[in-house]
Structures are given as structure tokens and as C-alpha cells.
N, C-alpha and C positions, 0 to 999 in steps of 0.2 A: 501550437508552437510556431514560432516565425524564425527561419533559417536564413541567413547571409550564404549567398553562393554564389563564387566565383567559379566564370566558364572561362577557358584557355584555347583558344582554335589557332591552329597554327598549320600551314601549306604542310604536304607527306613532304619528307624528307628526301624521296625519289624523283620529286617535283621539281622544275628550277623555279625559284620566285623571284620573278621580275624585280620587285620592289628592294625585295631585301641585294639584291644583285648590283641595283640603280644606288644605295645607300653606301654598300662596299667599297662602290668605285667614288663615290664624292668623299668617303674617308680618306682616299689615297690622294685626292686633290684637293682637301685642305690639309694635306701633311701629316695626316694622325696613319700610320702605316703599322700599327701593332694591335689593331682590328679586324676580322676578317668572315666573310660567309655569315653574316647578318643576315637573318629571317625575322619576318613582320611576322606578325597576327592579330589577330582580335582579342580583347582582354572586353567579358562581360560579367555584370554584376549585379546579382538581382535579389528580392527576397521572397521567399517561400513560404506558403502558410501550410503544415501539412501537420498531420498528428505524431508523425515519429522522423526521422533522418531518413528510414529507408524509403519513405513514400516520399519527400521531397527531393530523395538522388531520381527516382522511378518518374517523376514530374519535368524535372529537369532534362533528364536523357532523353525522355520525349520531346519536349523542344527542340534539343541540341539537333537528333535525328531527323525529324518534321519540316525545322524549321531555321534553324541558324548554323549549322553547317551542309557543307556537301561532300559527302562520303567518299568521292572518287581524287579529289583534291587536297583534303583537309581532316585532320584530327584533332580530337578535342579530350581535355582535362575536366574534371568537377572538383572543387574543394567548397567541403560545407563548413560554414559556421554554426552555432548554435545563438 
């Protein structure tokens, strides 16, 4: 079976993120002021070939942990399609 899965990684929320900080402040200088404490992250999307859901979430969090996030920094979402 072939799954669609999206990864969600986003800075801990005890984090301050730079980016989303830098975006904040350019809302307030082009005048849109009913925005606020904007965080970035990475939105990834891949497909999975695995025989059931539970062995392609078990494939994926392996990635996630290995490979495409950092634990001390950032936490991450799985949503599977089928």
C-alpha cells in the first residue's frame, strides 16, 4: 500500500523563533496590525510504501527522529493518508 504523509515541524514553543519574530514585525510595517506571534516551520510531504498505516507512521517517525527534525528545538506532527 502507498500512503501520503504529511510532516509538520515547528520551533518548541519555549523557543523564540527568529523568523516568525522578523515576519511579526514586517506585519506591523506594512500596516496589517491584527496579526501577531507568527511561527514558521517546515511543512513535508512524502509517500510511503509500507503494508499497513501502522508500519508507515513507525517509518516515518524514524525519519522525523534520525533525520529531519531536532529534538531540542523543534516538534513534529504525522498525518497519513491512505
Amino acid at each position: 500500500m502507498k500512503f501520503n504523509v504529511c510532516i509538520n515541524i515547528m520551533p518548541l514553543k519555549a523557543l523564540l523563533d527568529p523568523q516568525g519574530k522578523a515576519v511579526t514585525s514586517s506585519m506591523k510595517n506594512i500596516n496589517i496590525n491584527n496579526i501577531d506571534n507568527v511561527r514558521i516551520g517546515k511543512h513535508i510531504t512524502l509517500e510511503v510504501e509500507a503494508k499497513d498505516e501502522k508500519e508507515a507512521k513507525a517509518s516515518v517517525e524514524k525519519a522525523c527522529k534520525e533525520l529531519l527534525y531536532n529534538p531540542i528545538m523543534e516538534s513534529f506532527e504525522i498525518q497519513i493518508e491512505k
